[in-house]
N, CA, C and O atoms as CSV, one atom per row, in Angstrom:
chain,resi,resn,atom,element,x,y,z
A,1,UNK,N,N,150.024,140.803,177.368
A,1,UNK,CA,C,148.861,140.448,176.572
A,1,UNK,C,C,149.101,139.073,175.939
A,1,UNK,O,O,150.175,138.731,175.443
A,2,UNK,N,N,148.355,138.562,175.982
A,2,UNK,CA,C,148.437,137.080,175.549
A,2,UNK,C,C,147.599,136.821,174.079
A,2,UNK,O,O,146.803,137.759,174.024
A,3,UNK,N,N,147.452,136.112,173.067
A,3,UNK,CA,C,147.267,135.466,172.223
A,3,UNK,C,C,145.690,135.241,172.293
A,3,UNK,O,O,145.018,135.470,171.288
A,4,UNK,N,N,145.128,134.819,173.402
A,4,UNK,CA,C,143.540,135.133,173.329
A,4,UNK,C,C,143.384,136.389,173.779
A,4,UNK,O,O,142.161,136.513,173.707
A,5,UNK,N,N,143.875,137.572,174.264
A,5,UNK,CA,C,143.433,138.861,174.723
A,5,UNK,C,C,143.190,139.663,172.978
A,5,UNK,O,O,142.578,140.710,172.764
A,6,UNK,N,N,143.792,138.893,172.077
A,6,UNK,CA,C,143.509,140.115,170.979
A,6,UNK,C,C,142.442,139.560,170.027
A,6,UNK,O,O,142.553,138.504,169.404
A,7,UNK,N,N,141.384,140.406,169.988
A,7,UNK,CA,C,140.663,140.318,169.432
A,7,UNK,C,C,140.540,140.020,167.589
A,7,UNK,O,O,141.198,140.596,166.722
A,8,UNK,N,N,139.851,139.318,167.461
A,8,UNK,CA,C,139.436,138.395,166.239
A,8,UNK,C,C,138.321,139.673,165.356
A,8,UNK,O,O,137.301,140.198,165.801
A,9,UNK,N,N,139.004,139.881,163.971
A,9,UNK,CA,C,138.323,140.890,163.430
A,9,UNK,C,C,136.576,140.120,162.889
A,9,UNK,O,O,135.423,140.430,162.587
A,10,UNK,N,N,137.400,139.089,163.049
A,10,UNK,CA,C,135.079,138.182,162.868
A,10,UNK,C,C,134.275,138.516,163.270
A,10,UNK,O,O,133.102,138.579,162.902
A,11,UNK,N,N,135.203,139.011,164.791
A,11,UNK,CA,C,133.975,139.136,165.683
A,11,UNK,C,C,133.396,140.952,165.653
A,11,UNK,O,O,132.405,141.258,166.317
A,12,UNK,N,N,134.176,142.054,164.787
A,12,UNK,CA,C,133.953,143.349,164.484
A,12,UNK,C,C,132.082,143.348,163.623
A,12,UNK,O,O,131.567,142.870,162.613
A,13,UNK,N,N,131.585,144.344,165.008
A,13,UNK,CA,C,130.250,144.774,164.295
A,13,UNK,C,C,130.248,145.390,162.740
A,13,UNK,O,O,129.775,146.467,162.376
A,14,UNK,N,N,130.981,144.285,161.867
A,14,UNK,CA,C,130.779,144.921,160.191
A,14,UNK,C,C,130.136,144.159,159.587
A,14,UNK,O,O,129.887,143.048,160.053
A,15,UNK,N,N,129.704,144.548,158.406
A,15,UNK,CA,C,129.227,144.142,157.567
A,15,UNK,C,C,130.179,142.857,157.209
A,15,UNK,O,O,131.270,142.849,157.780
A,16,UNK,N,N,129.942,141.981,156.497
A,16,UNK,CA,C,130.288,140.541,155.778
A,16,UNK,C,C,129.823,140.008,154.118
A,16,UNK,O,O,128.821,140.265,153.450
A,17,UNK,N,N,131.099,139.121,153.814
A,17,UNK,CA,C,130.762,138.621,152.670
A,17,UNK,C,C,130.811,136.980,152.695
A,17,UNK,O,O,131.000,136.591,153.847
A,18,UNK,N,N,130.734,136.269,152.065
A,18,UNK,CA,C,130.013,134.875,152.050
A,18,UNK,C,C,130.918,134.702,150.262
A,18,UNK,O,O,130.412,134.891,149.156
A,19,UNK,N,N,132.592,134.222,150.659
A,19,UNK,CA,C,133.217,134.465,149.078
A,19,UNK,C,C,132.995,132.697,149.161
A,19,UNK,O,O,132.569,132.146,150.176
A,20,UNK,N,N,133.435,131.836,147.684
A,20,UNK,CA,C,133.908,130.643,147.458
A,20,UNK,C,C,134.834,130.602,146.522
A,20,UNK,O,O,134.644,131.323,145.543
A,21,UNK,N,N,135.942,129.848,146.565
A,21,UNK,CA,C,136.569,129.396,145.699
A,21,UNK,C,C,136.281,128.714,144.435
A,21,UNK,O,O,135.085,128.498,144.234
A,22,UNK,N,N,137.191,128.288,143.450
A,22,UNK,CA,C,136.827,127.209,142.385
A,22,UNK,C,C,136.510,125.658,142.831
A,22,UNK,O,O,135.901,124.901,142.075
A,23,UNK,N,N,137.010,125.228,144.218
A,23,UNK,CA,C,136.560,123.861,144.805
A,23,UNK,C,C,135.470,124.189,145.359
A,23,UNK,O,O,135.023,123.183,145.911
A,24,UNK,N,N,134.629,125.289,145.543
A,24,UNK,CA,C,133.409,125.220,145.997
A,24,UNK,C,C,133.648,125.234,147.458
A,24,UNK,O,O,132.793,124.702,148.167
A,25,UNK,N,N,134.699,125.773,148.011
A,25,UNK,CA,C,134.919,126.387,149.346
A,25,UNK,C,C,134.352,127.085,149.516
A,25,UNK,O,O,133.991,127.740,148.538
A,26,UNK,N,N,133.779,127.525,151.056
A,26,UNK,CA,C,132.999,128.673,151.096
A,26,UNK,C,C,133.773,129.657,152.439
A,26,UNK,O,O,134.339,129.095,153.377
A,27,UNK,N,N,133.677,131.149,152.328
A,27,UNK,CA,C,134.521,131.205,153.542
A,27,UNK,C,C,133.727,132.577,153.888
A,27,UNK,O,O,133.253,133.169,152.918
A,28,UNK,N,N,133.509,133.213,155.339
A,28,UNK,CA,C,133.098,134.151,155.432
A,28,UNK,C,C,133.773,135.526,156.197
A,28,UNK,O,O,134.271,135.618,157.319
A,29,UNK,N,N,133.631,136.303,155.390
A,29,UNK,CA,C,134.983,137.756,155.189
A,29,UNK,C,C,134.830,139.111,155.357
A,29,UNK,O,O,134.430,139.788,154.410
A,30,UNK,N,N,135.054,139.542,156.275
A,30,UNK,CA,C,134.963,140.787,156.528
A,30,UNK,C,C,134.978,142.421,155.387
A,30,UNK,O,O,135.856,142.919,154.682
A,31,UNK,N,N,134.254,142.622,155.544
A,31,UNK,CA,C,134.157,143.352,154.428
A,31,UNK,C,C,135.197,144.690,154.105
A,31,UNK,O,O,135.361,145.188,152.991
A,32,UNK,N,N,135.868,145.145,155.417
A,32,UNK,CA,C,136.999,145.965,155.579
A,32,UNK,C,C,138.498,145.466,155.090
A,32,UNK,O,O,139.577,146.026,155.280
A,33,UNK,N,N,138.133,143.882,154.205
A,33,UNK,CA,C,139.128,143.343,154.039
A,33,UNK,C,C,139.198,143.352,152.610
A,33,UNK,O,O,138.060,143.156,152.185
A,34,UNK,N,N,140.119,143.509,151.558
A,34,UNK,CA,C,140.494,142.969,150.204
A,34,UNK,C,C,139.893,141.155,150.066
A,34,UNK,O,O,140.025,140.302,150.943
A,35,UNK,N,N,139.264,140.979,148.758
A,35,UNK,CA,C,139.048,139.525,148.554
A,35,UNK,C,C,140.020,139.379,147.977
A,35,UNK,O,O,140.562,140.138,147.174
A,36,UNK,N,N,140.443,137.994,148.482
A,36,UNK,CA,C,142.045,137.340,148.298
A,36,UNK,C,C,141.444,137.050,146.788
A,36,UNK,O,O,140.292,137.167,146.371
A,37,UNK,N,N,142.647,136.629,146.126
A,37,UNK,CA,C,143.005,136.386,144.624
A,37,UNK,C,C,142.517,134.601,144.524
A,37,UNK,O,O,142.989,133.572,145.009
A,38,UNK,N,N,141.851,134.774,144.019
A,38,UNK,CA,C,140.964,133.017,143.841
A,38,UNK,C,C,139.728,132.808,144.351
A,38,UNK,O,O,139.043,131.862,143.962
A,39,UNK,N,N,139.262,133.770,145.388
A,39,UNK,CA,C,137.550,133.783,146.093
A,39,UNK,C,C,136.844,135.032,145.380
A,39,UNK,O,O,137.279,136.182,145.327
A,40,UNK,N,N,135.774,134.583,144.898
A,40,UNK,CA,C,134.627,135.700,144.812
A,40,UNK,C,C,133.543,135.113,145.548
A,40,UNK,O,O,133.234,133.982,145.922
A,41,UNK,N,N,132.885,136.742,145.657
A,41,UNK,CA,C,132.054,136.954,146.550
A,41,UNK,C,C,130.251,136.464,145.979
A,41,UNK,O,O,129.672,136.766,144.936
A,42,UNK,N,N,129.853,135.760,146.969
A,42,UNK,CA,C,128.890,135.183,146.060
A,42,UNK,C,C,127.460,135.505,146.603
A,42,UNK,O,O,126.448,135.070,146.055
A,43,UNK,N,N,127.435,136.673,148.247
A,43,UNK,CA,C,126.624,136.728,148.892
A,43,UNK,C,C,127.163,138.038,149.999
A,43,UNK,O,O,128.213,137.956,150.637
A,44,UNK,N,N,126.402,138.995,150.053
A,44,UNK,CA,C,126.764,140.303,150.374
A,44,UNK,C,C,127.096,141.182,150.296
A,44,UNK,O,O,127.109,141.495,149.105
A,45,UNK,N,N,127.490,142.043,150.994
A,45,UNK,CA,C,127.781,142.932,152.543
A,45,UNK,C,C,126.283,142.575,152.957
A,45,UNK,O,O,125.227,142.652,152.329
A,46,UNK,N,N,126.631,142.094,154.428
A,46,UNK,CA,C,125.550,142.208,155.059
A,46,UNK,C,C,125.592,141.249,156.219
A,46,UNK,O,O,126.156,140.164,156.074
A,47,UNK,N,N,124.954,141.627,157.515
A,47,UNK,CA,C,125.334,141.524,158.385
A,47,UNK,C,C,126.110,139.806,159.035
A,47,UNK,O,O,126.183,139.048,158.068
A,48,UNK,N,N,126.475,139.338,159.928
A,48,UNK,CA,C,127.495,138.416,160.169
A,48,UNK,C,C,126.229,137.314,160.154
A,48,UNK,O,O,126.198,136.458,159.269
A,49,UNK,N,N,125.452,137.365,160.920
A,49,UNK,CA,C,124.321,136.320,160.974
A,49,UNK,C,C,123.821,135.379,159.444
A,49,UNK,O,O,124.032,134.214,159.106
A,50,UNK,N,N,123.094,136.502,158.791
A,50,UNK,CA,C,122.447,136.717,157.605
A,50,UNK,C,C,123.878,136.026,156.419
A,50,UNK,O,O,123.640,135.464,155.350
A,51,UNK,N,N,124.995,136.222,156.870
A,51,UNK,CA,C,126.067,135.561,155.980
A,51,UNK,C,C,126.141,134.433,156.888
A,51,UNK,O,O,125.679,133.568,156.144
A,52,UNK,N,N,126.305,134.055,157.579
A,52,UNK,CA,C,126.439,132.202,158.502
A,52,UNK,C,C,125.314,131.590,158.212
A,52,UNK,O,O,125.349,130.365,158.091
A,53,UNK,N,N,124.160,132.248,158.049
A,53,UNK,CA,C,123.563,131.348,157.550
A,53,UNK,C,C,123.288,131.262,155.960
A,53,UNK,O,O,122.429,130.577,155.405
A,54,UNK,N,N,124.030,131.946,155.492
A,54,UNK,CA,C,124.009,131.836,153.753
A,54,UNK,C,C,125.311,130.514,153.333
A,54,UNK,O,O,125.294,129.843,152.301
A,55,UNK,N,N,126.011,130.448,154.078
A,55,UNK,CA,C,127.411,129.618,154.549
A,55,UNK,C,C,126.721,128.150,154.241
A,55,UNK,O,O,127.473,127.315,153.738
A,56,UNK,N,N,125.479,127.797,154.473
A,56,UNK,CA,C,125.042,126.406,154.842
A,56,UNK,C,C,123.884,126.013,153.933
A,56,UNK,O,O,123.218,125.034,154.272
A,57,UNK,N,N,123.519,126.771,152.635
A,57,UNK,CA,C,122.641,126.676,151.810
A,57,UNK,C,C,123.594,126.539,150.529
A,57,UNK,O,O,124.442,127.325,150.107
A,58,UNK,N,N,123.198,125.332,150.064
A,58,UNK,CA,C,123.707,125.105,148.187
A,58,UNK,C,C,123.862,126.154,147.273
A,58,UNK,O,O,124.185,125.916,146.109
């Protein structure tokens, strides 16, 4: 098995969050996951689309 054979949990039919940092990073996160220590969540659970495009609005 190689390094592209394993699948990327991004790409898991779940729900999503849309967290940012204090620099106004924005990052988008699986919701089966713990939010790391410094991001809150500023947009979701809800589906992967509906968060990519929340990703690109002020």
């Amino acid at each position: 098995m190689s390094a592209t054979d394993i699948p990327s949990p991004f790409d898991a039919p779940t729900p999503f969050w849309v967290l940012v940092n204090d620099r106004g990073e924005r990052s988008l996160w699986p919701d089966w996951r713990e939010v790391p220590a410094g991001w809150t969540p500023v947009f979701g659970p809800a589906p992967r689309e509906e968060c990519e495009a929340s990703l690109h609005r002020p």
